[in-house]
C-alpha positions as CSV (number, residue, x, y, z in Angstrom):
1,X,1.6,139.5,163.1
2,X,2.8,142.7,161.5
3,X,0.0,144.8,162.3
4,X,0.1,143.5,166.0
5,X,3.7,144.5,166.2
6,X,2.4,148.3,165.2
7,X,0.0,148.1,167.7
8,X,2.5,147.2,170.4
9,X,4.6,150.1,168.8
10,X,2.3,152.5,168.6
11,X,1.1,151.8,172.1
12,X,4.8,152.1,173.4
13,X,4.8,155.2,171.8
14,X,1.8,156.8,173.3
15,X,2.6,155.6,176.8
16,X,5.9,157.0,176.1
17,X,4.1,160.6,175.4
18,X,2.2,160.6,178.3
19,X,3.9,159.5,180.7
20,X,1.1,157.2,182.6
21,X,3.2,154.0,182.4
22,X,6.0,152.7,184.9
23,X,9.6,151.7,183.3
24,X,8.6,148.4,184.2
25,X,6.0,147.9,182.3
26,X,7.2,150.2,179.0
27,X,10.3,147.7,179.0
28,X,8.2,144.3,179.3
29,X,5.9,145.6,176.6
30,X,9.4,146.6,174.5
31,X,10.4,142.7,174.9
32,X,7.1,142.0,173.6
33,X,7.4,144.2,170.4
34,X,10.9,142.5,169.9
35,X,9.8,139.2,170.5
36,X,6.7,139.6,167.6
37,X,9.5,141.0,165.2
38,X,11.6,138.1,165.8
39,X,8.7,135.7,165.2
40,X,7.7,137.7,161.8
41,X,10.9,137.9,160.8
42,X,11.1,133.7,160.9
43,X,7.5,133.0,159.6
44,X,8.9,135.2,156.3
45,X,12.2,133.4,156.3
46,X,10.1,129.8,156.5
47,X,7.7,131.1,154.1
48,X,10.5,132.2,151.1
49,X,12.1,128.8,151.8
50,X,8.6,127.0,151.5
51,X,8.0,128.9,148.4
52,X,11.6,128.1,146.8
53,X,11.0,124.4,147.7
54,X,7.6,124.3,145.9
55,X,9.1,126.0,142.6
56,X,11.8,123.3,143.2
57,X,9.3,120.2,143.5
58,X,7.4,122.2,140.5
59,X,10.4,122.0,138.0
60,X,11.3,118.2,139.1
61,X,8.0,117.3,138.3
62,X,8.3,118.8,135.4
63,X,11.2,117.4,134.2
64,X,10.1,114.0,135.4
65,X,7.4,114.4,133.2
66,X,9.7,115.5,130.4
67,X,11.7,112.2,131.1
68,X,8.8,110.2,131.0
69,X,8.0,111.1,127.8
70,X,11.5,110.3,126.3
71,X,11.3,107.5,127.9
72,X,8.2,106.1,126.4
73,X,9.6,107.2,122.7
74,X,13.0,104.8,123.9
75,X,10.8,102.5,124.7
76,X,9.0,102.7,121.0
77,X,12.1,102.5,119.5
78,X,13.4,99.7,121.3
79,X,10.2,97.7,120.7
80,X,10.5,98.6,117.0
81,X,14.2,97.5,116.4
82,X,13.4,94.0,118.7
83,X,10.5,93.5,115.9
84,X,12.5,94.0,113.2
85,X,15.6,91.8,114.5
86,X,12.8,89.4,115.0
87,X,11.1,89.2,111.7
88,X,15.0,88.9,110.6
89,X,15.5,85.8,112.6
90,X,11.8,84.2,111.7
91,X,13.1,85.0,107.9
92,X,16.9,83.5,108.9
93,X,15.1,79.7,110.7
94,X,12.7,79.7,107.7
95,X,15.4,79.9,104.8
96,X,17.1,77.4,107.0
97,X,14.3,75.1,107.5
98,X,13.6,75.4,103.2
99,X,17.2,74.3,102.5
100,X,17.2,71.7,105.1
101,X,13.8,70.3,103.8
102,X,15.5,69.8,100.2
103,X,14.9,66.5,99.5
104,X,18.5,64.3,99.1
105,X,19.6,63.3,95.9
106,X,18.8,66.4,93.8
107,X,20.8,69.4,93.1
108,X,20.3,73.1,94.7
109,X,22.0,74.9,92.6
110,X,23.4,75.2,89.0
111,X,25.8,72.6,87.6
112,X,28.7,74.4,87.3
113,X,28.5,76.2,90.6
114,X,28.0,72.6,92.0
115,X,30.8,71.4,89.8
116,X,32.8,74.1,91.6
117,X,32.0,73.4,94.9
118,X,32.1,70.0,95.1
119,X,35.5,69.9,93.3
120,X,36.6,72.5,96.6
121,X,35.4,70.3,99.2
122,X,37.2,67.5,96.9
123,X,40.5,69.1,97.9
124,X,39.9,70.1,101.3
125,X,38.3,66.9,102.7
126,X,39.7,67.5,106.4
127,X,37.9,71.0,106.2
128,X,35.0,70.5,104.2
129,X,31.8,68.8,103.1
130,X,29.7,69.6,100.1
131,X,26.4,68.9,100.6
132,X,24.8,69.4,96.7
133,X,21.3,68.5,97.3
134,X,21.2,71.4,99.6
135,X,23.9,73.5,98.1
136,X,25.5,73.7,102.4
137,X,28.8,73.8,102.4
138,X,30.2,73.0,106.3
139,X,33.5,73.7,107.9
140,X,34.4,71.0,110.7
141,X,34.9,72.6,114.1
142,X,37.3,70.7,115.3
143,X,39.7,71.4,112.2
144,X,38.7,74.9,111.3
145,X,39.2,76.3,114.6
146,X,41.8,76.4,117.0
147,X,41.9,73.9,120.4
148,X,39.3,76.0,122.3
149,X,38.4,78.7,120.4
150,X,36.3,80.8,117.8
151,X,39.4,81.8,116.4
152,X,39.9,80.5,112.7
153,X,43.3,78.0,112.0
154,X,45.7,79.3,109.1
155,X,45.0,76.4,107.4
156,X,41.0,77.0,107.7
157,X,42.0,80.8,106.8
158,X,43.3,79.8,103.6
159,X,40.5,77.7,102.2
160,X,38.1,80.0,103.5
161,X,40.1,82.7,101.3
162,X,39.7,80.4,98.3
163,X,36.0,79.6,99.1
164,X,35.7,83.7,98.8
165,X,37.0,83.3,95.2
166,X,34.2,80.5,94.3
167,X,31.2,83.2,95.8
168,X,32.3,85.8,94.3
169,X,33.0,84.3,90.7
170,X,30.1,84.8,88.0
171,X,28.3,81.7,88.9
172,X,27.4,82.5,92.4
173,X,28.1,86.3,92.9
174,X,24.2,87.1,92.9
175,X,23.3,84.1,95.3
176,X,22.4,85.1,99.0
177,X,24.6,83.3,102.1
178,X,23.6,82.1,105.2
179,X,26.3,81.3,108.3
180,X,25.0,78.8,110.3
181,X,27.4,77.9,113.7
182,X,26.5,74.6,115.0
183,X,28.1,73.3,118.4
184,X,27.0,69.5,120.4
185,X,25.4,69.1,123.3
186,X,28.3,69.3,125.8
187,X,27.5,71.8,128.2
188,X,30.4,75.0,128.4
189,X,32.0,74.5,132.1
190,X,35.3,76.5,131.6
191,X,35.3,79.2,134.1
192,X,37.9,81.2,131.4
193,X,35.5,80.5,128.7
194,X,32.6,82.0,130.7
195,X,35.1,84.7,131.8
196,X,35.2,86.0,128.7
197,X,31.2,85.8,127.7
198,X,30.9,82.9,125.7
199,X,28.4,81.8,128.9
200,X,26.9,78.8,126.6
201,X,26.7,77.2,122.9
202,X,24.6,80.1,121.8
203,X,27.1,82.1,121.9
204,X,29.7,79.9,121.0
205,X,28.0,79.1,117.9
206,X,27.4,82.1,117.0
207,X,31.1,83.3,117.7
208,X,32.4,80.7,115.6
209,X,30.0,81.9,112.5
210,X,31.2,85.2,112.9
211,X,34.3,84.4,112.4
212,X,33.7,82.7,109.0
213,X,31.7,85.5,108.0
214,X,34.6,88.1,109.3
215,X,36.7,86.0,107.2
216,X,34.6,85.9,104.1
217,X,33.8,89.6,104.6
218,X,37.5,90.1,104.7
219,X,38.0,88.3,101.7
220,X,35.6,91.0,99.7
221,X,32.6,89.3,99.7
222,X,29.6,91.8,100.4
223,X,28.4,91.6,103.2
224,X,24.9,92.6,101.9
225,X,25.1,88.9,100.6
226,X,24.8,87.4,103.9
227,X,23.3,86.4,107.5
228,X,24.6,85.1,110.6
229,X,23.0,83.0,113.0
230,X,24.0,80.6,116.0
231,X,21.8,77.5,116.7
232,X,23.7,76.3,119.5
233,X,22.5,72.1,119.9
234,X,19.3,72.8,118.2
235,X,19.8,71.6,115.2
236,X,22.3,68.4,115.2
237,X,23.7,66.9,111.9
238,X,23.8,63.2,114.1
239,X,23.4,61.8,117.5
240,X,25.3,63.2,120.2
241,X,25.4,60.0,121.8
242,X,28.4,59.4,120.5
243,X,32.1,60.5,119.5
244,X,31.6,60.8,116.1
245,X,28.3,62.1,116.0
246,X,28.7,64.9,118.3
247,X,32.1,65.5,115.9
248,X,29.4,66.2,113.2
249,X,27.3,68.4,115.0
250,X,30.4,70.9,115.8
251,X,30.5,72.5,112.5
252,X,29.7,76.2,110.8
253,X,27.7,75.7,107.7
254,X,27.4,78.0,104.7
255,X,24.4,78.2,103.0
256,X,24.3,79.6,99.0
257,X,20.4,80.3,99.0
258,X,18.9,80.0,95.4
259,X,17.3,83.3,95.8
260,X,19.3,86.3,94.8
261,X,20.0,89.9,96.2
262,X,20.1,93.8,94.8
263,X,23.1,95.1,96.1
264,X,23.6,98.6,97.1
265,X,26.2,100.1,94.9
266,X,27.8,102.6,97.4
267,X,28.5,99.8,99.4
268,X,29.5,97.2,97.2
269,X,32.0,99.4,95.7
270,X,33.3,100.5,99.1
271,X,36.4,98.5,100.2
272,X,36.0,95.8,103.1
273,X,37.8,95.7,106.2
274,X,38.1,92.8,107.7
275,X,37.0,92.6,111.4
276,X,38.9,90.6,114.2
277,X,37.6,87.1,115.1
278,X,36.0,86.4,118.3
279,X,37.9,83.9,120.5
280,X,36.2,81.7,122.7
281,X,38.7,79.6,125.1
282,X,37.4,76.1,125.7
283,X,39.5,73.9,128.0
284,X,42.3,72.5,126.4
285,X,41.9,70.0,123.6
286,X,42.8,66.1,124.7
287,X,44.6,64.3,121.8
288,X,43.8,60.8,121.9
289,X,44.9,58.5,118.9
290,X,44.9,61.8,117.1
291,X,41.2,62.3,117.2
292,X,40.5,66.2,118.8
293,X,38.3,65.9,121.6
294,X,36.7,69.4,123.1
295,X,35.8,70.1,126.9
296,X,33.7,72.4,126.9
């Protein structure tokens, strides 16, 4: 197109010299010149803009290639940590199932760490059961906690605070723990409790045994020492087909694991803090003959 617009000027220019050509026609071929300028001038405009586009599209693509790879390292890393939280869980459910498969009537642990416990549970018998032959001490729900919640009673704070003194002491100090949160089978309906994310009894299982651990935690026993799982229904003390069995299955167990643990000494030297319970908000608690019944 450029070199046709220097042939029109050229020719405009020679016609101009001599003088063969009529005005009318020297200012129609003029409007042509102009005209072919005009259109060169646009096909270079379009094609700068065509080639700033393609170095645009060229650098995206770049970048979403960049991203992509990122993204597939995330991913890696993702997959790694689920594997590893896993193999922690298959190793939580199969301590679980070894202490749960003690057979009754024996004794877990050493006598005067059994002596110990059992004379705890002794003098807080609306708290507490011992259970020796599998060295599981529980917490009762409906006692420990308050109407509704995962949030720990004074009273519940206090033995748990005294419980502390019993792990830590010589006799137990090297044993691994286990938190186990328990709930029944009644399904969680409270629109408040749901408001709040505690959708189901996974999580308010779990809730509830992180708030035992919190509060042994807080009580400077390492947390290195210790795991915490919820179970939700799955793995009832009784029947839930009744009052009292369902009563049973409500509980937070503590399990002293006859294996014991290295500490890290930065970290068991360093101070504890002690976190804030989760609350979970149940509907309210219906006192009949004094027995605490929950609606979940």
């Amino acid at each position: 197109m450029a070199r046709m617009v220097k042939v029109i000027g050229t020719s405009l220019l020679g016609l101009a010299l001599t003088g063969c050509v009529t005005q009318e026609k020297y200012n129609a071929l003029k409007l042509d010149r102009d005209g072919l300028a005009e259109q060169l001038g646009r096909a270079q405009n379009e094609a700068s803009s065509a080639r700033a586009e393609a170095d645009l599209a060229k650098g995206q693509l770049q970048s979403i290639m960049g991203n992509g790879n990122n993204q597939q390292a995330l991913l890696l890393n993702l997959q790694q940590q689920n594997a590893s939280l896993q193999a922690q869980y298959d190793d939580l459910n199969r301590r679980y199932a070894e202490a749960m498969a003690r057979p009754s009537g024996g004794v877990a642990l050493p006598p005067q760490l059994t002596s110990e416990l059992q004379a705890f549970a002794n003098q807080n018998p609306d708290l507490v059961d011992f259970d020796a032959a599998r060295g599981i001490v529980k917490f009762k729900s409906d006692v420990t906690f308050a109407s509704g919640d995962a949030q720990l009673t004074p009273k519940a704070k206090e033995v748990i605070t005294r419980f502390a003194t019993i792990l830590n002491s010589p006799s137990a100090s090297g044993y691994e723990l286990m938190v186990a949160g328990h709930t029944d089978n009644t399904r969680v309906s409270n629109q408040e409790t749901i408001k709040k994310g505690h959708i189901d009894n996974w999580y308010l299982s779990a809730h509830r045994a992180i708030s035992v651990a919190g509060e042994l935690r807080g009580a400077s026993v390492n947390p290195q020492r210790f795991g915490v799982v919820g179970y939700a229904d799955q793995r009832p003390a009784a029947s839930n087909a009744s009052d009292s069995g369902r009563a049973q299955n409500r509980r937070v167990e503590v399990l002293i694991l006859p294996t014991t643990v290295r500490l890290n000494s930065a970290t068991a030297a360093a101070p504890v803090a002690k976190p804030k319970a989760v609350g979970v908000n149940k509907d309210t608690q219906v006192q009949v003959d004094n027995t605490p019944v929950l609606n979940k």
